[in-house]
C-alpha positions in Angstrom: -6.1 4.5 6.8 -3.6 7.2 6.2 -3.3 9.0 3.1 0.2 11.5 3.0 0.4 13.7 -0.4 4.2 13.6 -0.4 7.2 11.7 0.4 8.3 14.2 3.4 5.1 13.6 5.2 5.4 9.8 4.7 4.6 7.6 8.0 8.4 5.5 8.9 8.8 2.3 10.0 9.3 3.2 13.2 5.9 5.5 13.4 4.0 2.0 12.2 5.2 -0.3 14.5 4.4 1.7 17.4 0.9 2.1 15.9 0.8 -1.4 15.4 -0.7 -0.8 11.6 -1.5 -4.5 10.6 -2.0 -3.9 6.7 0.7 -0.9 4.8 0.2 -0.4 1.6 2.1 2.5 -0.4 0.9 4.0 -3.6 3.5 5.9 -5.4 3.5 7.6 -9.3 4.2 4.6 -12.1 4.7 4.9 -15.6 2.7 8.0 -16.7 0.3 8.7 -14.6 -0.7 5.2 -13.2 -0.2 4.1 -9.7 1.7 1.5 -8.5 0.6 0.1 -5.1 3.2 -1.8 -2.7 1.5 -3.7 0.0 2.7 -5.5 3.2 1.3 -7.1 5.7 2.4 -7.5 9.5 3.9 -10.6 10.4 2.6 -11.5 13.7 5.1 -13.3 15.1 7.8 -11.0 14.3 6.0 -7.6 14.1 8.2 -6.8 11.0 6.3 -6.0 7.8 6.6 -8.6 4.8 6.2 -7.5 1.4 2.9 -9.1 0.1 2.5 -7.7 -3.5 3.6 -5.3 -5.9 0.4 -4.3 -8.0 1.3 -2.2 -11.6 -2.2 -2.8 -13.6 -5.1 -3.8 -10.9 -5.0 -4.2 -7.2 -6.6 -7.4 -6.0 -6.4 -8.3 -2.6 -8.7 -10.3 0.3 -7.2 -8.8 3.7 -8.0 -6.9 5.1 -11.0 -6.9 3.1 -11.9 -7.8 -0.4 -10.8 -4.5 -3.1 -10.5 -5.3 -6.9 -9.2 -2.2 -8.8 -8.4 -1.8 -11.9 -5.3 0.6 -11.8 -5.3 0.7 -15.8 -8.1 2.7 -15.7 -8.0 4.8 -13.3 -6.1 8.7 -15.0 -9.5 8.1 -16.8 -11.4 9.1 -13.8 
């Protein structure tokens, strides 16, 4: 897991693939102050990154492993 504070710092494409990073997602400042998380996923065959989901109010995914987030919630922290 990488976590970059601002857009300067941000891994590219080109940085990934090299890595090989199998699971990307990007969280970037929403409405307000809620986070919206865009996450892809690489496509073996290809090695190019397809976009798997666009999550605005909870983040519920399986892969790489099971996370249930409620982003709704979360300037409430």
């Amino acid at each position: 897991m990488s976590v970059v504070p601002n857009t300067r710092n941000r891994p590219d494409s080109e940085e990934r693939d090299r890595k090989r990073i199998p699971h990307f997602w990007r969280v970037e400042k929403g409405e307000g102050r809620l986070p919206v998380v865009h996450v892809s996923e690489r496509e073996p065959a290809t090695g190019a990154y397809v976009a798997t989901g666009i999550h605005h109010d909870g983040l519920k995914v399986s892969v790489p492993f099971a996370v249930d987030i409620d982003l709704s919630g979360i300037d409430r922290l």
